[in-house]
C-alpha positions in Angstrom: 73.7 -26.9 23.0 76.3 -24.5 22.9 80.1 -25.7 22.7 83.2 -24.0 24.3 86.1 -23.9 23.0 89.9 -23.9 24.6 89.8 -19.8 24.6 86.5 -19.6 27.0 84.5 -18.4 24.3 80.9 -20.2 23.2 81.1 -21.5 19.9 77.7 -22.6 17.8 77.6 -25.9 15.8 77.3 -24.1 12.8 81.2 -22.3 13.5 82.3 -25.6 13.9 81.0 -27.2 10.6 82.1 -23.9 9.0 85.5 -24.9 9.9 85.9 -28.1 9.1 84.8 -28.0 5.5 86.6 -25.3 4.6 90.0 -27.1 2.8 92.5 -24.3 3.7 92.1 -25.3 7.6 93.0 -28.8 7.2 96.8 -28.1 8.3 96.0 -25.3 11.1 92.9 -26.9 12.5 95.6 -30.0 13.4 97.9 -27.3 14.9 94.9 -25.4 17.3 92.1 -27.6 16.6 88.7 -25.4 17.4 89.9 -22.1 17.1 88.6 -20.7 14.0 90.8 -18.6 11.2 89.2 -15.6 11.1 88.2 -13.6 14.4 85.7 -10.8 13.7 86.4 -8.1 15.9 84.8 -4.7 16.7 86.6 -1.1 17.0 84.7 2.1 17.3 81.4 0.0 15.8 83.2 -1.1 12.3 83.9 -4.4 12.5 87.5 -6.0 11.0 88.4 -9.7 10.3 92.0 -10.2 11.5 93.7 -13.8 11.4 96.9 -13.1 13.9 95.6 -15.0 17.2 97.5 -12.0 19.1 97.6 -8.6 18.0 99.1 -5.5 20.1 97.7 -2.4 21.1 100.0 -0.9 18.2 98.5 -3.7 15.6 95.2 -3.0 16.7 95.2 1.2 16.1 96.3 -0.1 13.0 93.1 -1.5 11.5 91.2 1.7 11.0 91.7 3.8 7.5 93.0 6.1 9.1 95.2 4.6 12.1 94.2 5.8 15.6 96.0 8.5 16.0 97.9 9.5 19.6 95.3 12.0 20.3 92.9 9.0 21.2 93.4 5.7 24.1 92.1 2.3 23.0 89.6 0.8 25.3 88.7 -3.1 25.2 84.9 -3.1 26.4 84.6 -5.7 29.3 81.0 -6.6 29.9 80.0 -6.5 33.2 83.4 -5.0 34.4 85.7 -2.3 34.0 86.7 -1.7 30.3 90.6 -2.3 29.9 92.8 0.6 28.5 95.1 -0.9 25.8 98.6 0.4 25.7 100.3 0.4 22.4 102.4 -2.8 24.0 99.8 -5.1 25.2 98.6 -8.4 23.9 95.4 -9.0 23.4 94.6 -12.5 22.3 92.0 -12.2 19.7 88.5 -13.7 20.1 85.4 -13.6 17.8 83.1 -10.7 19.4 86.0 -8.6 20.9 84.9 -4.5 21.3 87.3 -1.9 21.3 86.2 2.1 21.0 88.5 4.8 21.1 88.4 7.8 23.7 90.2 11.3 23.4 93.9 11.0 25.6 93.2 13.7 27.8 90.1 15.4 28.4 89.9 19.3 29.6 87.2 20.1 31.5 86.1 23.5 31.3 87.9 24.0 28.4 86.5 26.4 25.6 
């Protein structure tokens, strides 16, 4: 039976053992009990580990080898909804499973 935890997400069992044994949680796990260390998150299909709980739009073009450059917006993917454009400002509060691809800023059409 799945679990949720305080974010909204579905966590499995299995998270939630992984967790607790691990001995470098002890003191954050009492801080934000649940929410695991590590959030695996997605941009442009590569996926990246990042620890921060919030990262900005600025942090997050930041991940890539090279960085997003200005040429290209951010996107969060929002299944089932509109996909959110992320400004270089905006906090996104990080959640294992979180999609991002990049789109060029302005787009030409009929352009040779």
């Amino acid at each position: 039976m799945p679990l949720v935890n305080p974010i909204g997400g579905v966590v499995s069992r299995y998270q939630i053992m992984e967790v607790a044994m691990s001995p470098d949680n002890d003191d954050k796990q009492h801080e934000h009990p649940g929410r695991p260390e590590k959030f695996e998150i997605k941009i442009d299909r590569t996926n990246y580990k990042v620890s921060e709980p919030v990262l900005t739009g600025a942090d997050l073009r930041r991940l890539p080898e090279p960085d997003i450059g200005p040429e290209r917006d951010l996107f969060e993917v929002v299944p089932g909804g509109s996909d959110l454009k992320i400004e270089a400002d905006t906090k996104v509060e990080m959640r294992n499973g979180l999609r991002f691809f990049t789109a060029p800023a302005q787009i030409n059409p009929g352009a040779h």
